[in-house]
C-alpha positions in Angstrom: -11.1 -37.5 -12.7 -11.8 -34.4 -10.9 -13.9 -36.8 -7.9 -10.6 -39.1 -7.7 -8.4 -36.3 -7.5 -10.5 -34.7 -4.5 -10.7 -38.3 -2.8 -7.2 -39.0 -2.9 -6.1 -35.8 -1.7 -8.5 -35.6 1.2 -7.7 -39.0 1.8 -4.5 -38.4 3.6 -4.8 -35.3 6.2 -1.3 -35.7 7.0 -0.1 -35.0 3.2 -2.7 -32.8 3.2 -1.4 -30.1 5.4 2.2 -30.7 4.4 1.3 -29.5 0.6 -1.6 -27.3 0.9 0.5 -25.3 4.0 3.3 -25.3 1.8 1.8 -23.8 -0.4 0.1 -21.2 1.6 3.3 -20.3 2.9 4.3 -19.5 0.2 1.6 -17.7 -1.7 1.6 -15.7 2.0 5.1 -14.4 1.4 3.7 -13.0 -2.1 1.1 -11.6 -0.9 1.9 -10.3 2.0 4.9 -8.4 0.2 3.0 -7.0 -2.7 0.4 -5.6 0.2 3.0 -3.9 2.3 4.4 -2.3 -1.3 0.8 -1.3 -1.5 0.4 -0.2 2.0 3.1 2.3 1.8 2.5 3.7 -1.5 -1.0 4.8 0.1 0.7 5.9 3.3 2.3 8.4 0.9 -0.6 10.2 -0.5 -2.7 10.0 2.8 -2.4 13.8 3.3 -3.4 14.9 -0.6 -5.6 11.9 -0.1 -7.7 13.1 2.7 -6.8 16.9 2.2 -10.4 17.6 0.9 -9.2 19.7 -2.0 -10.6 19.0 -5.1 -7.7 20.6 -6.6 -4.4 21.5 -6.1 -2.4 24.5 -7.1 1.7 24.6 -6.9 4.6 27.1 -8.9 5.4 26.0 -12.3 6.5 22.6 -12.9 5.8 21.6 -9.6 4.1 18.0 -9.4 4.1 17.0 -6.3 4.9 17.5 -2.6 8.1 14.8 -1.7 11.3 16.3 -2.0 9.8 19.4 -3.5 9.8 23.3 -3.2 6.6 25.6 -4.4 6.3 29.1 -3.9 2.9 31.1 -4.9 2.2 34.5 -4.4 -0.5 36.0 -2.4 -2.3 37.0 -5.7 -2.4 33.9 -7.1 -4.8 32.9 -4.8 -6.6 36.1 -5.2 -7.1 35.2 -9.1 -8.3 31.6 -8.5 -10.7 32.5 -6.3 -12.5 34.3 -9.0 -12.0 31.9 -12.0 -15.8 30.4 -12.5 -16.8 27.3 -10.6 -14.4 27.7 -7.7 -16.3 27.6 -5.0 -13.0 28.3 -1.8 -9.4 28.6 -1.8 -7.5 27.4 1.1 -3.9 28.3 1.0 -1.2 26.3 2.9 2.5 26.1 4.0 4.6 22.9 3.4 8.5 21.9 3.8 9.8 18.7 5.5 11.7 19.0 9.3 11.9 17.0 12.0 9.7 16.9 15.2 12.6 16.8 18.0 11.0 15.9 21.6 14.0 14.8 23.5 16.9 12.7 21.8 14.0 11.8 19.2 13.9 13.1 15.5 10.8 12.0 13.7 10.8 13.5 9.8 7.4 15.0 8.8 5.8 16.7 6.4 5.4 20.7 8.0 2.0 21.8 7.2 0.8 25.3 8.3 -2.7 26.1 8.2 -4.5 29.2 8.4 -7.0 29.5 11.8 -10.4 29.2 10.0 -8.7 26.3 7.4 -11.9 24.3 6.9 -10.1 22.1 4.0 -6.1 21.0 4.3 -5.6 19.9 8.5 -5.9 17.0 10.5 -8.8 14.8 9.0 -9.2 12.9 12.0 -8.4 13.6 15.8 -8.3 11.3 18.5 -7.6 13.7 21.2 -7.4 17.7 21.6 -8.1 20.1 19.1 -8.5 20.1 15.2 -6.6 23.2 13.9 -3.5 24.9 16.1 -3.0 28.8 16.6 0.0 30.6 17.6 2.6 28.5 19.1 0.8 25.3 19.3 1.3 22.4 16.9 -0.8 18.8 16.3 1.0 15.6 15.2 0.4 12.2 14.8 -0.7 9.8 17.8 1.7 7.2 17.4 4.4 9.2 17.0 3.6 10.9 19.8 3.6 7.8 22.0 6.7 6.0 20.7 8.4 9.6 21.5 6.6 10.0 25.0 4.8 13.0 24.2 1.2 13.4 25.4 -1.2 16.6 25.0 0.6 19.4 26.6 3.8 18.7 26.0 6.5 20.4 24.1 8.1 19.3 20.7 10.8 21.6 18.6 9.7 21.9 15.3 11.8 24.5 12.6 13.7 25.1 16.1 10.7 26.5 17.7 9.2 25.0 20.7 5.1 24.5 20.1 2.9 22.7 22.8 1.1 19.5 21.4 -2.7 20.4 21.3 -3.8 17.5 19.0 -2.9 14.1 18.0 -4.3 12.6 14.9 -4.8 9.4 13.4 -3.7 8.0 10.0 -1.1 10.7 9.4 2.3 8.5 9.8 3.5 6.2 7.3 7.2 4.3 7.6 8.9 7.3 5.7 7.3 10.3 7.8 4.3 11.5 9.5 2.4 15.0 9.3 2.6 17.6 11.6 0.2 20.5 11.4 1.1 24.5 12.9 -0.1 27.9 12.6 0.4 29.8 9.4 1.6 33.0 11.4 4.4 30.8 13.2 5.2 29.5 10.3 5.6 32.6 8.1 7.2 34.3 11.5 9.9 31.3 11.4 10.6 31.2 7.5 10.1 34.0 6.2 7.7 33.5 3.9 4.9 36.1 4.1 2.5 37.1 1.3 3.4 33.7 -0.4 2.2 30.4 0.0 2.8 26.4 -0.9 0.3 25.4 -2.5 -3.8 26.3 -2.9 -6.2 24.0 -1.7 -9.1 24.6 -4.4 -13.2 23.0 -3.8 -15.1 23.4 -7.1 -18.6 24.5 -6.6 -21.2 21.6 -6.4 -22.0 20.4 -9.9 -18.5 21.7 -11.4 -16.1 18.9 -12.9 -12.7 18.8 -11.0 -10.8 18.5 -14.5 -12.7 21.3 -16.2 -12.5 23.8 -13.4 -8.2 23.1 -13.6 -8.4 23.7 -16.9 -9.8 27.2 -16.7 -7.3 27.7 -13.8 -4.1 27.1 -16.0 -5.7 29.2 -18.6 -6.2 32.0 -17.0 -3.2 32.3 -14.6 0.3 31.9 -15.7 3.3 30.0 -13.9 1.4 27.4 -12.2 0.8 24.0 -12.0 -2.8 22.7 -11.5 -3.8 18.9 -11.0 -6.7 17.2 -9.5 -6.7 15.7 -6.6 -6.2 12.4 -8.0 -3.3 13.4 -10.7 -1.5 15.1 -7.9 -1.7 11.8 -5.5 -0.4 9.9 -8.9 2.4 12.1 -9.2 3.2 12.0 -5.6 3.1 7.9 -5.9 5.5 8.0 -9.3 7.9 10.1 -7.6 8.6 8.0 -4.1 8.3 5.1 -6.7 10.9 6.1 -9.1 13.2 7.0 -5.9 12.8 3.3 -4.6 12.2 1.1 -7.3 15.0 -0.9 -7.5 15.0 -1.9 -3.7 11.2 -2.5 -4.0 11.7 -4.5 -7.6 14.6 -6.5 -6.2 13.0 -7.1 -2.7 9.6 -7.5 -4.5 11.2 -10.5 -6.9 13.4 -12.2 -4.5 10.1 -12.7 -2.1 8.2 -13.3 -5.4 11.0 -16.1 -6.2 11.7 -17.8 -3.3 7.5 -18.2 -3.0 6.9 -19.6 -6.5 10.4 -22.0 -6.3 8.3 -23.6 -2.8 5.4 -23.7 -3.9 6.6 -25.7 -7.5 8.6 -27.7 -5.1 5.8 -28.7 -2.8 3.2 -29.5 -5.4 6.2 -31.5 -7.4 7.2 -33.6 -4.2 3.3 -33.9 -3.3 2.8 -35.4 -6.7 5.8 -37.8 -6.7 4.6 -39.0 -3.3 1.2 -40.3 -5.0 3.3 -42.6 -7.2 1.5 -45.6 -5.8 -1.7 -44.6 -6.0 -1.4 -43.7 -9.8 0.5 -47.3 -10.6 -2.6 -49.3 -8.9 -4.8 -47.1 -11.0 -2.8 -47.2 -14.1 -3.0 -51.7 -13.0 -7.0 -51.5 -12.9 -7.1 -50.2 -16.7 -6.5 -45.6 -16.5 -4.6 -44.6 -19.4 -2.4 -42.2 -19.1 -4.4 -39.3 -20.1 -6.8 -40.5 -17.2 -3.3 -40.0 -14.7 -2.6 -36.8 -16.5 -6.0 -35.2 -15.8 -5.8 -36.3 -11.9 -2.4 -35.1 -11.7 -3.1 -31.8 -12.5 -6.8 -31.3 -10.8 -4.7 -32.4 -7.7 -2.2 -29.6 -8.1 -4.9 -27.1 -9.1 -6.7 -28.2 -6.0 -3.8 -27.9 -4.2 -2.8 -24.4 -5.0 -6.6 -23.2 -4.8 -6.8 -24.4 -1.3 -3.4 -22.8 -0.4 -4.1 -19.7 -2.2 -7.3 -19.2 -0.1 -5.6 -19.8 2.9 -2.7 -17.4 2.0 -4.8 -15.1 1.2 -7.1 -15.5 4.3 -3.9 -15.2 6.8 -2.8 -11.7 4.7 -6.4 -10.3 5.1 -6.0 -11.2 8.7 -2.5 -9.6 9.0 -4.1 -6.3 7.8 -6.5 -6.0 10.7 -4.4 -7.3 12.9 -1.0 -5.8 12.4 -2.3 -2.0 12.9 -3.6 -3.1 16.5 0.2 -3.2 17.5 0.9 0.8 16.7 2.8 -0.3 13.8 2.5 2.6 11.1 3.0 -0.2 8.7 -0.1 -0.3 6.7 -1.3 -3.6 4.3 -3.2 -3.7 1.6 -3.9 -6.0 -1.2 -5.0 -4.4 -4.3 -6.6 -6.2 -7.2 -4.0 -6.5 -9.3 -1.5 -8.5 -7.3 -4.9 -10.9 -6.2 -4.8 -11.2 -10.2 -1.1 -11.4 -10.7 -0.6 -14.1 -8.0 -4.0 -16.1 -8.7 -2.7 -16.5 -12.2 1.0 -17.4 -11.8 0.3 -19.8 -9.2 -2.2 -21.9 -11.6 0.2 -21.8 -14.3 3.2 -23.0 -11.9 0.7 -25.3 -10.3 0.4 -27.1 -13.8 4.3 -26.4 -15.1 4.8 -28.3 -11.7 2.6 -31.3 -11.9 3.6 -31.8 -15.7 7.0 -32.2 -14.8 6.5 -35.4 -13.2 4.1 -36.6 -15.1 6.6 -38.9 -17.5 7.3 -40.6 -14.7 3.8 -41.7 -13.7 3.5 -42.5 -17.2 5.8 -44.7 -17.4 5.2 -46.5 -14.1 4.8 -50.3 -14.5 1.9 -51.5 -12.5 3.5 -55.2 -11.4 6.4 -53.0 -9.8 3.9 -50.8 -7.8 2.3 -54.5 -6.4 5.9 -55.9 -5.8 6.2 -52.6 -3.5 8.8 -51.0 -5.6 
């Protein structure tokens, strides 16, 4: 049955396209949804991401770095230094401001670093200089160009104006970008000396991450201390909790609208075979016979149109970033999972649907052209 169900629906290319595209289509609007949901949830942690800290250190009850406030003293980062297995301690300064260059505003995360920062800056530079000093400041590239700033130039930032020394790469997302400055303007402009944001910490080679934290909190009190990958996580809950009902509304409505064509396509491609099934069902099938090629068809169907859904997302992903766009996609495992296994079940609910109507077909009405 499987052979028969491959033969007739290669047999008209025509019908072909229509319900495999179809269904494409609308496996693509799944997919390619669920990947830019993806995408931006890892445009959010690209900073903490690439920071090179094993750990981070913030105030007390501090999580993360969106939306939030964290104030250490100087002598916090003198005691971490010294707790066993930490091998540096970078400190840095964070809030969120705009970059004005002209009548733009571009929000970004404020980040100031000290001159000899080896963890914490830029992690990759297309053009200029890795780490600013006094009165010079590095910001994304594509930022840069969609404002008209080049290497140079002048930007106001915490209404200071800093010349552009570096642009980097891969530090704008669609909510905000990174800009990097000195640690001196930034403690000249705010106020802030002898405190810091957070502490970057590297453990010493050999030391676990989580056991290193652990001796941190228990020697120092009022802080918070997270791996690298637990602060990222918190950093991802909290921008997910702000936006979930948009995403969850947006993110079923697309999910919807796809699974609604694609029943519809594989229900209309099956109803369309009607002939075919009443000449078989007149040379002797039985009905479970129909039922079996019914259903490989639509599972054929939906394979071939999840492929090429999939195919024209993966594509979109390379291609997409070419444009400047600082929309990032990215298909995790789970929505490959999620969408593979809906789409087989809605591929069968659909082809069962008809199936009482192939199974009732009389064969001398089939030959009379009916």
């Amino acid at each position: 049955m499987t052979r028969l169900a491959f033969r007739n629906l290669f047999q008209n290319k025509a019908r072909l396209v229509i319900s495999v595209g179809g269904v494409a289509l609308a496996l693509l609007l799944i997919l390619a949804l669920d990947a830019i949901f993806t995408g931006v949830e890892r445009q959010v942690t690209a900073y903490i991401d690439k920071s090179g800290a094993d750990i981070w250190v913030s105030q007390e009850d501090v999580f993360n770095m969106h939306m939030a406030f964290s104030s250490l003293p100087d002598s916090v980062a003198r005691k971490v230094k010294i707790v066993p297995g930490v091998e540096s301690v970078t400190p840095i300064h964070y809030l969120t401001n705009n970059i004005v260059a002209g009548d733009e505003r571009n929000l970004a995360y404020i980040i100031g670093l000290t001159e000899d920062a080896s963890i914490g800056g830029p992690w990759m530079v297309s053009s200029g200089r890795s780490l600013p000093v006094e009165g010079e400041a590095i910001m994304d590239r594509s930022v840069a160009e969609k404002s008209g700033i080049a290497l140079g130039d002048e930007v106001e930032i915490l209404g200071e104006e800093f010349e552009i020394v570096g642009l980097s790469e891969g530090t704008a997302s669609l909510v905000n970008s990174v800009a990097f400055i000195s640690m001196k303007d930034f403690e000249a402009l705010r106020g802030s000396y002898d405190t810091f944001s957070y502490l970057l910490v590297n453990v010493e080679k050999g030391e676990s991450p989580q056991v290193v934290a652990a001796r941190i909190e228990a020697r120092i009190r009022d802080v918070t201390v997270q791996t690298v990958g637990d602060f990222a996580a918190q950093e991802r809950k909290v921008v997910k909790d702000m936006s979930t009902d948009v995403i969850t509304i947006m993110n079923l409505i697309g999910f919807l609208i796809g699974l609604a064509v694609m029943a519809l396509t594989v229900y209309t491609s099956t109803l369309s075979r009607r002939r075919e099934y009443g000449m078989l069902k007149a040379l002797g099938a039985r009905n479970t016979d129909l039922y079996r090629t019914v259903l490989a068809q639509a599972l054929l169907s939906v394979t071939l149109g999840f492929l090429f859904g999939l195919s024209i997302t993966l594509l979109l992903t390379l291609v997409i970033p070419l444009f400047g766009s600082n929309l990032a996609l990215e298909i995790s495992r789970f929505s490959l999972l999620k969408v593979a296994a809906v789409s087989l079940v809605t591929a069968g609910l659909s082809a069962m649907i008809p199936i009482r109507q192939i199974a009732g077909l009389d064969p001398a009405m089939v030959f009379r052209g009916r």
